[in-house]
N, C-alpha and C positions, 0 to 999 in steps of 0.2 A: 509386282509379282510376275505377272509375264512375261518381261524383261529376264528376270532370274530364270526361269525356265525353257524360255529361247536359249540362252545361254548355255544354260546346261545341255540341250540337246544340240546344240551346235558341236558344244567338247567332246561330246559323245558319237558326235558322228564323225568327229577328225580323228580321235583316237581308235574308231575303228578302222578306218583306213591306213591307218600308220600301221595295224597290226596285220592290214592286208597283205600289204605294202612288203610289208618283212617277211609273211608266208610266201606269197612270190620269189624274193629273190632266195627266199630257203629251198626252193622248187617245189614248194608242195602246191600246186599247183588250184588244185579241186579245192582244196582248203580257203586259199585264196581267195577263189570264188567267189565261194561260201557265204566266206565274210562280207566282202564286197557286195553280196548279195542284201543281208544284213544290213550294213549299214546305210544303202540304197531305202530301206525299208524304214530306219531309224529318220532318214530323210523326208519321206514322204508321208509316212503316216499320220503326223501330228495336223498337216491341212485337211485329212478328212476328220480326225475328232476336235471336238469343239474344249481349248484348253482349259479358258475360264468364262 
């Protein structure tokens, strides 16, 4: 089960960047950000809660 939701947040957190990725080269710059911001977050968050 762990495995399955590493997983998932792994996918979650490339498909956010791919979407950053695209906001960048659209120039929107702040947007870009944003998300990268995000998905930075989507990154990190799961080592400070305790998953199972």
């Amino acid at each position: 089960m762990t495995v399955i939701i590493w997983l998932s947040i792994t996918l979650i957190f490339l498909y956010t960047i791919g979407f950053s990725i695209t906001l960048w080269k659209s120039k929107n710059k702040i947007g870009s950000c944003a998300t990268a911001l995000i998905a930075s977050l989507i990154a990190v968050i799961p080592f400070f809660v305790k998953l199972v």
